[in-house]
Structures are given as structure tokens and as C-alpha cells.
C-alpha positions in Angstrom: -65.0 -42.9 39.4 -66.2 -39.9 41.6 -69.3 -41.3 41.6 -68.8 -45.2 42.5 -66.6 -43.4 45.3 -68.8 -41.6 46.8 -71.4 -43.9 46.8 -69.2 -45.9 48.7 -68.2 -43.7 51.2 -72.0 -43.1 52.0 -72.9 -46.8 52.3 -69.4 -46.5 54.9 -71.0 -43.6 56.7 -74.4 -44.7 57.1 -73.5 -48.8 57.5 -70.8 -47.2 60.0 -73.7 -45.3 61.8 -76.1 -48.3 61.8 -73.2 -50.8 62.9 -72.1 -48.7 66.0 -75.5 -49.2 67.7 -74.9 -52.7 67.9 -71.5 -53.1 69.1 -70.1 -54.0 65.9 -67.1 -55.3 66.8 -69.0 -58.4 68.4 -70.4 -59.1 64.8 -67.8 -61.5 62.8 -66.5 -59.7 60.0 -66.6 -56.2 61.0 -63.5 -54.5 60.7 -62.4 -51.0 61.5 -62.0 -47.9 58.9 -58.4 -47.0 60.0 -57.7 -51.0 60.0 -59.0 -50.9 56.4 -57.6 -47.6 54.8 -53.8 -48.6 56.6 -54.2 -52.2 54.9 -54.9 -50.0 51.6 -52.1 -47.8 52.1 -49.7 -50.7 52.7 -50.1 -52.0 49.8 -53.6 -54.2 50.1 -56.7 -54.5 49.0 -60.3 -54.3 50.6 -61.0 -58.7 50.5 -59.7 -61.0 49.0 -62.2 -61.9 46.6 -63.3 -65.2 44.8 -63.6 -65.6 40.9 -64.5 -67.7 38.6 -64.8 -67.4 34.4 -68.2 -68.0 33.2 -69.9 -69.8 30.5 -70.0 -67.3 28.7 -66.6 -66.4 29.2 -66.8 -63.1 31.4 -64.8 -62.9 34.5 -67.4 -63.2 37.7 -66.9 -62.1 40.8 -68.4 -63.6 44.2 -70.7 -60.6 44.5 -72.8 -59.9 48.1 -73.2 -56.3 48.5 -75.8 -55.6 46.9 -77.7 -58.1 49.0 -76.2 -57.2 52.4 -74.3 -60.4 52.6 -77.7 -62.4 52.8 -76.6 -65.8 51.0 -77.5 -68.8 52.2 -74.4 -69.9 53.9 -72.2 -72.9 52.0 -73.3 -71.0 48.6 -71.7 -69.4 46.0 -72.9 -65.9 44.2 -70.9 -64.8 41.3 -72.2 -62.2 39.3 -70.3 -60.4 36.1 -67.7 -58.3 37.2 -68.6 -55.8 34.8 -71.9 -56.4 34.4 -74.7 -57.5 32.1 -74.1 -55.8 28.6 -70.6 -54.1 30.0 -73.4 -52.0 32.0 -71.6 -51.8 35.5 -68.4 -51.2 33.8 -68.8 -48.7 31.9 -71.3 -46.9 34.3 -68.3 -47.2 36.9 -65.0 -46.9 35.0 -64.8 -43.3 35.9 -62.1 -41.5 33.8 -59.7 -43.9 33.9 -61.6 -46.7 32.4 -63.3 -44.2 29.5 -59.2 -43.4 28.8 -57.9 -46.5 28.6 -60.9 -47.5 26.1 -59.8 -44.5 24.1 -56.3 -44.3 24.4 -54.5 -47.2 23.9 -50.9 -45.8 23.5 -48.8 -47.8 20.8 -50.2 -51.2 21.4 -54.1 -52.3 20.9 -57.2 -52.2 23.2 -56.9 -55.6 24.4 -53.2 -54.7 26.1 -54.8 -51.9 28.0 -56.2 -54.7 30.0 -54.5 -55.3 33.8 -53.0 -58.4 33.0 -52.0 -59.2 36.9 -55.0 -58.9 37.5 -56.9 -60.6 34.9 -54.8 -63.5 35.0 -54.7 -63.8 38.6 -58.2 -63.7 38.7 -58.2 -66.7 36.3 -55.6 -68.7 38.7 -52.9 -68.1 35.9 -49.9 -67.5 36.8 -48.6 -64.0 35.5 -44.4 -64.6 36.5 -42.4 -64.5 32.9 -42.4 -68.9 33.6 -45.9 -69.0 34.5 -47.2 -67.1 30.6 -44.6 -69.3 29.1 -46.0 -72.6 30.9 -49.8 -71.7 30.1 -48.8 -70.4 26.4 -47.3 -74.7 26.3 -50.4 -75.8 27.8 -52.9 -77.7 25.0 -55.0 -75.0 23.3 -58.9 -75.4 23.6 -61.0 -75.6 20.8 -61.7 -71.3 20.4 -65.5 -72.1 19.6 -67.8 -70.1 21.3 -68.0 -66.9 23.4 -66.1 -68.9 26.3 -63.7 -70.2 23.5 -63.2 -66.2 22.1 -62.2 -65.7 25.7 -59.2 -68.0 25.7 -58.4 -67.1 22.7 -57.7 -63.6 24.2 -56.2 -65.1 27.2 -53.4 -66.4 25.2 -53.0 -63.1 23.0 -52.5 -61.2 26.2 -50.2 -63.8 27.5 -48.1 -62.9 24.6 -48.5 -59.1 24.5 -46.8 -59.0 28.3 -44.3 -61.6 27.4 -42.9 -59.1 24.7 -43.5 -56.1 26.7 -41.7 -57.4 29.1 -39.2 -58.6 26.9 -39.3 -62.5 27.7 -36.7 -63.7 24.9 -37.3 -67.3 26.1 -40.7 -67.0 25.1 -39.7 -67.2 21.3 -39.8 -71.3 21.9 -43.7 -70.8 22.7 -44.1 -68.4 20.4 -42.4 -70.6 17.6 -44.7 -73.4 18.1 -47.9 -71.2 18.2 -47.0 -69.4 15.1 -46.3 -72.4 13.0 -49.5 -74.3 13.8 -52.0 -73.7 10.7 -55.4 -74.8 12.7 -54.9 -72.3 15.5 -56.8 -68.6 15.2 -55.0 -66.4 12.9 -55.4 -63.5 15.1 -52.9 -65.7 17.7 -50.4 -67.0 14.9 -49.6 -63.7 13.7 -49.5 -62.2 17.2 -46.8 -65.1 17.9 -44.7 -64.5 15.0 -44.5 -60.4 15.7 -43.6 -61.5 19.0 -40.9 -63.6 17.9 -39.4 -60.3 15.8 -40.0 -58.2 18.4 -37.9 -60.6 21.3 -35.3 -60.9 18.2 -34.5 -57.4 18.4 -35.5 -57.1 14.9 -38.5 -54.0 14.2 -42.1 -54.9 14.6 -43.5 -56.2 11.2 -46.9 -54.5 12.0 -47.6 -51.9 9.2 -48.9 -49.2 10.7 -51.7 -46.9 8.5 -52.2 -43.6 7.7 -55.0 -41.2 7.2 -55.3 -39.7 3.9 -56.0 -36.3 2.2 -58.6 -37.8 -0.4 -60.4 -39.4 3.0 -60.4 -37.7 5.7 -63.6 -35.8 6.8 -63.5 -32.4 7.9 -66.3 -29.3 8.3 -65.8 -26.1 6.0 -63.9 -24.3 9.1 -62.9 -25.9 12.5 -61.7 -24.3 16.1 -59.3 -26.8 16.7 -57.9 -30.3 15.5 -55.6 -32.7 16.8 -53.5 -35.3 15.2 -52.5 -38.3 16.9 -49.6 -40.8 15.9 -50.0 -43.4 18.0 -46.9 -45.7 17.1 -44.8 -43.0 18.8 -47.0 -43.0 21.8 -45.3 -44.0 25.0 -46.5 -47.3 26.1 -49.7 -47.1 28.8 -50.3 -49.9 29.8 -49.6 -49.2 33.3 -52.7 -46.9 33.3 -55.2 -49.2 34.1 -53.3 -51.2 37.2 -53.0 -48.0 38.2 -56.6 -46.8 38.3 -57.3 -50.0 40.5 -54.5 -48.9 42.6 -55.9 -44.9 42.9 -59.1 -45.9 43.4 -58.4 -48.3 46.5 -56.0 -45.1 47.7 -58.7 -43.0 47.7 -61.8 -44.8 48.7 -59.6 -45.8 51.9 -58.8 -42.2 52.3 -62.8 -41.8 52.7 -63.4 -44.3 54.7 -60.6 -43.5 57.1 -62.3 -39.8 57.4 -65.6 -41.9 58.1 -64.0 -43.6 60.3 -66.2 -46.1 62.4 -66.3 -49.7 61.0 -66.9 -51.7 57.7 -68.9 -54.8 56.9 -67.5 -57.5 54.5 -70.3 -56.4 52.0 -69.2 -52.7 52.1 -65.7 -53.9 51.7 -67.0 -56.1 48.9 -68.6 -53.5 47.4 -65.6 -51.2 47.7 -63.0 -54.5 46.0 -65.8 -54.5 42.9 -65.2 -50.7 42.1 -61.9 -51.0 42.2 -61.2 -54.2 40.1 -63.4 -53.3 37.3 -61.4 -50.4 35.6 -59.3 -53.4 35.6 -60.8 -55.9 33.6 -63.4 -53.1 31.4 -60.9 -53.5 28.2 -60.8 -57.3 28.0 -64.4 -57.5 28.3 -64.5 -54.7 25.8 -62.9 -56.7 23.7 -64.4 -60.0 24.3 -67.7 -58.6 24.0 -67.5 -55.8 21.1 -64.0 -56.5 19.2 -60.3 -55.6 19.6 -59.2 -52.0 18.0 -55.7 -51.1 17.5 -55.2 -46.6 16.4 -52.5 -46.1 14.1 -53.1 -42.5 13.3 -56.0 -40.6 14.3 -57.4 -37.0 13.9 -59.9 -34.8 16.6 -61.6 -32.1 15.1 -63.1 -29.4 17.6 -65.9 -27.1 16.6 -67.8 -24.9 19.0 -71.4 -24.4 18.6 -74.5 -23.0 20.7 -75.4 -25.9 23.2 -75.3 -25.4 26.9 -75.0 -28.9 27.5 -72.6 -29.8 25.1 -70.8 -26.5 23.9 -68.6 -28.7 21.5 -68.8 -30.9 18.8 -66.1 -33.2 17.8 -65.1 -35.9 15.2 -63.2 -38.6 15.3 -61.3 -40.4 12.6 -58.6 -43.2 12.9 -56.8 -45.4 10.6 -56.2 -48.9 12.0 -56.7 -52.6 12.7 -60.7 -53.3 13.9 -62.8 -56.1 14.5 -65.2 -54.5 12.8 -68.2 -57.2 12.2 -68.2 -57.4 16.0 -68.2 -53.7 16.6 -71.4 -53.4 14.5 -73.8 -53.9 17.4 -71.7 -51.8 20.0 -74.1 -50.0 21.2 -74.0 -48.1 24.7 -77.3 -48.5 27.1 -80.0 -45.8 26.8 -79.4 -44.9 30.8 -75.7 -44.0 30.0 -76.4 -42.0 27.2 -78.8 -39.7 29.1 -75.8 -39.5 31.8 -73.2 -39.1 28.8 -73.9 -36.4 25.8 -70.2 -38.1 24.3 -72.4 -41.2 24.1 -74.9 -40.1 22.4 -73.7 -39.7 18.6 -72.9 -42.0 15.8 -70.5 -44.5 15.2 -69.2 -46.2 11.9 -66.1 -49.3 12.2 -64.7 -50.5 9.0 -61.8 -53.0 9.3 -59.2 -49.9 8.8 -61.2 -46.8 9.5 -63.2 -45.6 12.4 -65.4 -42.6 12.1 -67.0 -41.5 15.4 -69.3 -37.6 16.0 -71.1 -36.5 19.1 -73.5 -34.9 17.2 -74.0 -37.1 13.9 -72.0 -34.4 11.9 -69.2 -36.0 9.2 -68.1 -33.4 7.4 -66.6 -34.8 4.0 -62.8 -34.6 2.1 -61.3 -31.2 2.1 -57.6 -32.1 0.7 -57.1 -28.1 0.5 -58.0 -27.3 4.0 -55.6 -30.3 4.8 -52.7 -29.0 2.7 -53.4 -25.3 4.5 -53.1 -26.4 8.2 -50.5 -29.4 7.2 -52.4 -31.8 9.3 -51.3 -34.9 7.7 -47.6 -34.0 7.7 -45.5 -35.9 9.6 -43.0 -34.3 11.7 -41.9 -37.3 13.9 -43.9 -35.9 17.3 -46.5 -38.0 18.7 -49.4 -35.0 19.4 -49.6 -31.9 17.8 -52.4 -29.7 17.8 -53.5 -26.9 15.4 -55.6 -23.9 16.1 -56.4 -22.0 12.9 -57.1 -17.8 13.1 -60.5 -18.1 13.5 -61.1 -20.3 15.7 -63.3 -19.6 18.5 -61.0 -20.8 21.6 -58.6 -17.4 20.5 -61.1 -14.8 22.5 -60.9 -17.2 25.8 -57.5 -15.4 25.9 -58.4 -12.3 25.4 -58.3 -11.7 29.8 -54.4 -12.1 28.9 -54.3 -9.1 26.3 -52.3 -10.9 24.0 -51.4 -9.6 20.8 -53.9 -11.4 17.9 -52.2 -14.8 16.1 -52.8 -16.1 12.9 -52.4 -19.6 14.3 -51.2 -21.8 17.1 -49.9 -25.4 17.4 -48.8 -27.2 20.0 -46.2 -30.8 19.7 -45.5 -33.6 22.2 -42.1 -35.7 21.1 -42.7 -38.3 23.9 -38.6 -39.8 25.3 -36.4 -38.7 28.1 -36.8 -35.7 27.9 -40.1 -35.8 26.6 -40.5 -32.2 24.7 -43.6 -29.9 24.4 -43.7 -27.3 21.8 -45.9 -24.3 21.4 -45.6 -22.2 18.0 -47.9 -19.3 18.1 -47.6 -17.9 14.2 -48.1 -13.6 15.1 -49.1 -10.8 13.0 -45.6 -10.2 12.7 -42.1 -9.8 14.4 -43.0 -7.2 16.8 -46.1 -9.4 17.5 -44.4 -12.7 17.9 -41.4 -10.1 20.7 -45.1 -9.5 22.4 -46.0 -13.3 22.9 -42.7 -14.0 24.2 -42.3 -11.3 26.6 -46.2 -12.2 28.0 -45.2 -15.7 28.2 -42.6 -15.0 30.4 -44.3 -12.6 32.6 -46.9 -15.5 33.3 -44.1 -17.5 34.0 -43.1 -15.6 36.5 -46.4 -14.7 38.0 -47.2 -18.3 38.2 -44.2 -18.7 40.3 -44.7 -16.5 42.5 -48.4 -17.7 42.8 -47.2 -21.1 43.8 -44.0 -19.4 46.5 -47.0 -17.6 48.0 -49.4 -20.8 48.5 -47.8 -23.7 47.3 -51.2 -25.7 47.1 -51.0 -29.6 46.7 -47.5 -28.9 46.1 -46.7 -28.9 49.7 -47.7 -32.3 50.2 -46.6 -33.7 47.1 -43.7 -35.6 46.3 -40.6 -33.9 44.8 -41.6 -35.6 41.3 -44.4 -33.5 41.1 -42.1 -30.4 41.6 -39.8 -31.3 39.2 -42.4 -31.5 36.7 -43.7 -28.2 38.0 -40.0 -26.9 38.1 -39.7 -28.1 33.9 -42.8 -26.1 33.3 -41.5 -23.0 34.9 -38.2 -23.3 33.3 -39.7 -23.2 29.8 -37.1 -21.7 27.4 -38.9 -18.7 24.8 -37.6 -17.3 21.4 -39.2 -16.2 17.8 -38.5 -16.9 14.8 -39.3 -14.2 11.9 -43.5 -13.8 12.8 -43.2 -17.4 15.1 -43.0 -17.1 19.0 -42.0 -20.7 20.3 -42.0 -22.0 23.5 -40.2 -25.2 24.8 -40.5 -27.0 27.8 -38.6 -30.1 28.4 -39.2 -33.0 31.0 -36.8 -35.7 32.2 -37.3 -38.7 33.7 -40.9 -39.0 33.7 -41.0 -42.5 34.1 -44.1 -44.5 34.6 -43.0 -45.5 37.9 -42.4 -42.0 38.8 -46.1 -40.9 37.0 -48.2 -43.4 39.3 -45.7 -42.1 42.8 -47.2 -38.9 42.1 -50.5 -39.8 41.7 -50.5 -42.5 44.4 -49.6 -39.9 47.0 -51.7 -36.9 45.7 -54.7 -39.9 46.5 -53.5 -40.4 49.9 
């Protein structure tokens, strides 16, 4: 999002320049930066734009600043939000959009979307009575790519209803599920609603990867195993990327200072609202894709421009005849050497490599790390003896390991775990006694010049403050570190990265 950013800050600085020489605040429309970046910070937005859905069932925006504002007045230019082919979207998204593409958390792709948004867009309303009312309203007929697009509407609709745990909404939820000529997709998503506002456990069964399946090169630097069932929910992510990106773009402009033009703040309103909206149209466009359980594998090789390769693998729910012709444009992939490799979607599987590599089953490899046990921790990370990441420690003069892992149990507190397995006991005393002293240098370090700390929130101390109070101890040849961190709410995640934008 760096990028879009700074491109409009530029258009603010020149447009700014160009507007001042003729006394802009005679020209209708024109409004100041420090107007602007204070309506931001209060809680607004750049315009209040227009939408509309299309025919083909993407969200359009009334779009003028690529034009300079120069449509014939009485008309109407709406343009895809996100795009022709997702293009704009995913050229834009910046890292918040590739995330939420990526990491979905414990629900599906489609839930990543910003559903305030969306819907509000849509003129829907998104209170716990208005999903109810338009989950009551008659169904349309599906067909099409504008019909796929309702269809979605209504699976969202659902998804916050039970997030948000709506247990009037089993009465619409009831009637969806037991009508045989709607979609499947929205009869089963109705009935695991209905479980789910019960109180009973979500009847989604959740895959595994497997030993006999699972691809992996001869030796690997690092690998990491995700179970994404006991991922926190992250939904909030994307609302929140709008949301940063607003803070900071009016923290530019603000600097800039001078005055804006309803195309620049048009402009400005697009960039933010499309990390919005990128994983419905994701969805609508490509398929829907729900991780279960998914493994990175890390191995470094000798390529300046990409000095890693990795694999992907997950076990899941896909769309997978739809996901056949995702393909992203040739432009982005000369921007994007993670774009540039191979990807293979089966209705349960997904296999994905930056650099075409696959690897194949190694059920002894997987037996020797223990990468498919299950431990009950969300993350945890494995890097073997060998691997190539162990001399980028060597500054620290650390005794050598035969092995590392790392663990996230996500809850209140949510729980980080580092196991370095040593040469022996002596070895492991060693790690644990250098762990502390950087500890306690990095303390010091931030008494001395307190950086973004000083202007940041007391959240972001106490997460600072858990870190610091990490607690050590070995175990035979094991050192282990533990850090634990309370209360790190989503509401109190966005405060600290709402005011580190400011």
C-alpha cells in the first residue's frame, strides 16, 4: 500500500501546488489538507462515494480521478472498484490485502471480506435486523455471474450473523437450510449456522495433511505448520486496513498541507476501499477457499532477487474448477517474484511453489521433525540442524543447536514458545543465559531511546513489556523460552496500529 500512498500524496503535492495559483478556495470543491486529514482522524472518510453493483456483478464505484473530474455534468462514471481482471486490486492491496488473501484465520476467504462495507456499499443494511430482514427477502434466481454474486451476498450475510452470534437468526437460517432448490453451498452454510447459534460445535470437518501426501525436498531450512481451526478469528483485518490506510494517507496530506480536489480525494476514498472489497471479488471471480491445515517449507538458494524458495501445501475446502484459470496479470508478476510460480487447486488440496519445485512424499523426513503431530498450538515452526538461517546468528556467538522450533497457542494469554534442542546441558545453560543478556540489552536499548514507543499507546508497551518479561529454563539438552501475552484483543491490536498511523 506504500505505493498507492505515495502516489497519492504526490498527486496532493503537485495538485496542491497547481491549485494555489489559482486561489483555490474560490473553486467549488476544494477543500483544505488539515480540513481533510482532521475529518480522517475523527473518524471519516475522504467522500462519500456513490456505488452501484454491476452486470456482471462487481461492486463499481463512481470513479473521476483518473479523468480530473471531467464528466459531463448530470452523468454517471462507475468503474470496477477493483478493477478489470482484479487488476487494480491486487496491484493496490498492499500488504494487507495480499494477507487477508492468504490468511484467512479459522473461517474461509470469503469472510475476510469487510462486510460493513460491502454491504453498505450495496444499500444493505448491515445491523443484526437488517442481515436478518435481507436473509427473509425472496432469493433471486443464482444464474449468472450477477446471480454468483448474490449468492455470496447472502453467504456473508450469514457468516456475520454467526460471528456475531445473532441467535434470532436461526428462524432465517431454518428456512434457508430446508429449501432443496436453493445453492447448496447456502443450505449447508445455513444449517452450520444454526449449530453454531445453538451452542452446539461446528459440524464442519476440518482436514488434515498426510505423511503418505505431503511434498517435501530431500533437506529444507525451515518449515512451518499451520492449524488454522485454532487460529484466532481475523476478520477484523481487512476493515482495518481501510481504516490505516485513510490514517495514513491523511497523515500525508496534512504534511502537504495546501488543498485537495474532489478527484484527489476520490482517488484517495478508491485506495482505501479496495483492500476492502479485494476478497469478495476474489471470490466472485476465482472461487472461495477455506485452509484447514497447511505446511510452508523454506529453502534458501542462490538468487539475488529471490534468495528463497518456498512451498505451499494445504488441506481444505476449494472451488477448485473456478480456480483453474486464476491466473495473475503478466505486469504483476514482473513487480512480484511470489507471483511468478505454479499453482495446482484440487477440491481438498492446494499445492503452490515460487519457483515450480514440488518436491514429493518423504513420510520419514516427516516422522524425524514431527511435523504432522498435533500438539494443540496453532503455529509452530521447525528449523532442522542444517539449515541455513543457523549462521545468520552466528553475530550472537551462540552455542551450535541441533534444532529449533517455535509455537503460538493463540487465547488470553496467547503463549509463544521457543525450544532450541543444544548440543547438550551445558549448551542448552549457554542459550538461556544469552537469551537473557539480550533481554536485558534490549531493555536498556529501548530506556535509552524509546523509539515509536514514546508515542505509542500503553498497549503497545505492554506487549513490549510481555516480551521482555519472557520466563527461560532447560530441560536435559532443551533451552525454552516462554513469553505470554494478555489481553490482546482485536480492539486493542487495531488502537495500536491506528495511532502508530497517526
Amino acid at each position: 500500500m506504500k505505493a498507492c500512498l505515495a502516489a497519492v500524496v504526490v498527486a496532493v503535492l503537485v495538485g496542491s501546488q497547481a491549485a494555489s495559483a489559482q486561489e483555490p478556495e474560490a473553486q467549488p470543491g476544494f477543500e483544505a489538507c488539515a480540513a481533510v486529514a482532521e475529518r480522517i482522524r475523527s473518524g471519516g472518510w475522504f467522500e462519500a462515494s456513490k456505488w452501484r453493483r454491476g452486470d456482471d456483478g462487481a461492486l463499481e464505484m463512481h470513479y473521476f480521478a483518473d479523468v480530473g473530474g471531467s464528466i459531463p455534468e448530470g452523468q454517471d462514471r462507475f468503474v470496477p472498484l477493483l478493477g478489470q481482471d482484479l487488476e487494480r486490486g491486487i496491484r493496490n492491496g498492499g500488504a494487507i490485502g495480499f494477507v487477508s488473501m492468504l490468511c484467512h484465520g479459522a473461517g474461509d476467504l470469503l469472510g475476510m471480506t469487510d462486510a460493513e462495507f460491502h454491504f453498505g456499499a450495496l444499500g444493505i443494511d448491515a445491523t443484526d435486523v437488517g442481515l436478518r430482514q435481507f436473509l427473509a427477502t425472496p432469493r433471486p434466481s443464482f444464474e449468472g455471474a450477477r446471480g454468483r454474486a448474490e449468492l455470496l451476498d447472502r453467504l456473508l450475510a450469514i457468516e456475520v450473523l454467526v460471528r456475531r452470534g445473532v441467535k434470532g437468526a436461526v428462524a432465517e437460517l431454518g428456512t434457508l437450510a430446508s429449501e432443496p432448490a436453493l445453492p447448496a453451498a447456502l443450505r449447508e452454510r445455513a444449517g452450520r449456522g444454526i449449530a453454531v447459534l445453538r451452542g452446539n460445535a461446528d459440524p464442519l470437518s476440518r482436514l488434515r495433511l498426510s505423511a503418505e501426501t505431503l511434498q517435501l525436498p530431500a533437506a529444507f531450512d525451515g518449515c512451518l505448520m499451520i492449524d488454522h481451526a485454532r487460529l484466532p478469528d481475523l476478520s477484523w483485518f481487512t476493515p482495518f486496513g481501510r481504516r490505516l490506510g485513510a490514517l495514513t494517507t491523511a497523515k500525508y496530506i496534512a504534511m502537504a498541507g495546501g488543498t485537495t480536489s474532489p478527484e484527489m480525494r476520490n482517488g484517495a476514498q478508491c485506495l482505501c476501499d479496495l483492500v476492502s472489497e479485494l476478497p469478495f471479488g476474489v471470490v466472485h471471480r476465482h472461487g472461495n477457499a477455506r485452509l484447514d491445515h497447511s505446511c510452508v517449507v523454506l529453502s534458501a538458494k542462490a538468487d539475488a532477487e529471490l534468495p528463497v524458495a518456498l512451498t505451499w501445501q494445504a488441506a481444505g475446502a476449494f472451488e477448485a474448477e473456478r480456480w483453474q484459470d486464476a491466473k495473475a496479470a503478466p505486469e504483476l508478476v514482473e513487480n512480484n517474484p511470489l507471483l511468478g510460480g505454479t499453482l495446482q487447486i484440487n477440491a481438498d488440496r492446494l499445492f503452490a511453489s515460487t519457483d515450480g519445485s514440488a518436491g514429493k512424499p518423504r513420510p520419514s523426513l516427516v516422522e524425524k521433525y514431527q511435523l504432522l503431530r498435533d500438539d494443540g498450538v496453532a503455529v509452530r515452526a521447525v528449523v532442522p540442524a542444517n539449515s541455513k538461517l543457523w549462521p545468520m546468528l552466528a553475530f550472537l556467538t551462540m552455542p551450535p543447536a541441533e534444532g529449533g522450533e517455535l509455537r503460538i497457542a493463540f487465547g488470553d494469554p496467547a503463549v509463544i514458545t521457543v525450544r532450541i534442542e543444544a548440543r547438550d546441558e551445558d549448551a542448552a545453560d549457554a542459550w538461556v543465559t544469552k537469551g537473557k543478556e539480550l533481554l536485558a540489552l534490549a531493555k536498556a536499548m529501548l530506556e535509552q531511546e524509546p523509539g515509536p514507543l514514546e508515542a505509542s499507546p500503553e498497549l503497545l508497551k505492554a506487549l513490549t513489556d510481555a516480551a521482555l518479561a519472557a520466563s527461560f529454563s532447560t530441560k536435559d539438552a532443551t533451552a525454552i523460552a516462554t513469553i505470554e501475552v494478555k489481553g490482546m484483543t482485536p480492539a486493542k491490536l487495531k488502537a495500536i496500529g491506528e495511532a502508530l498511523a497517526r
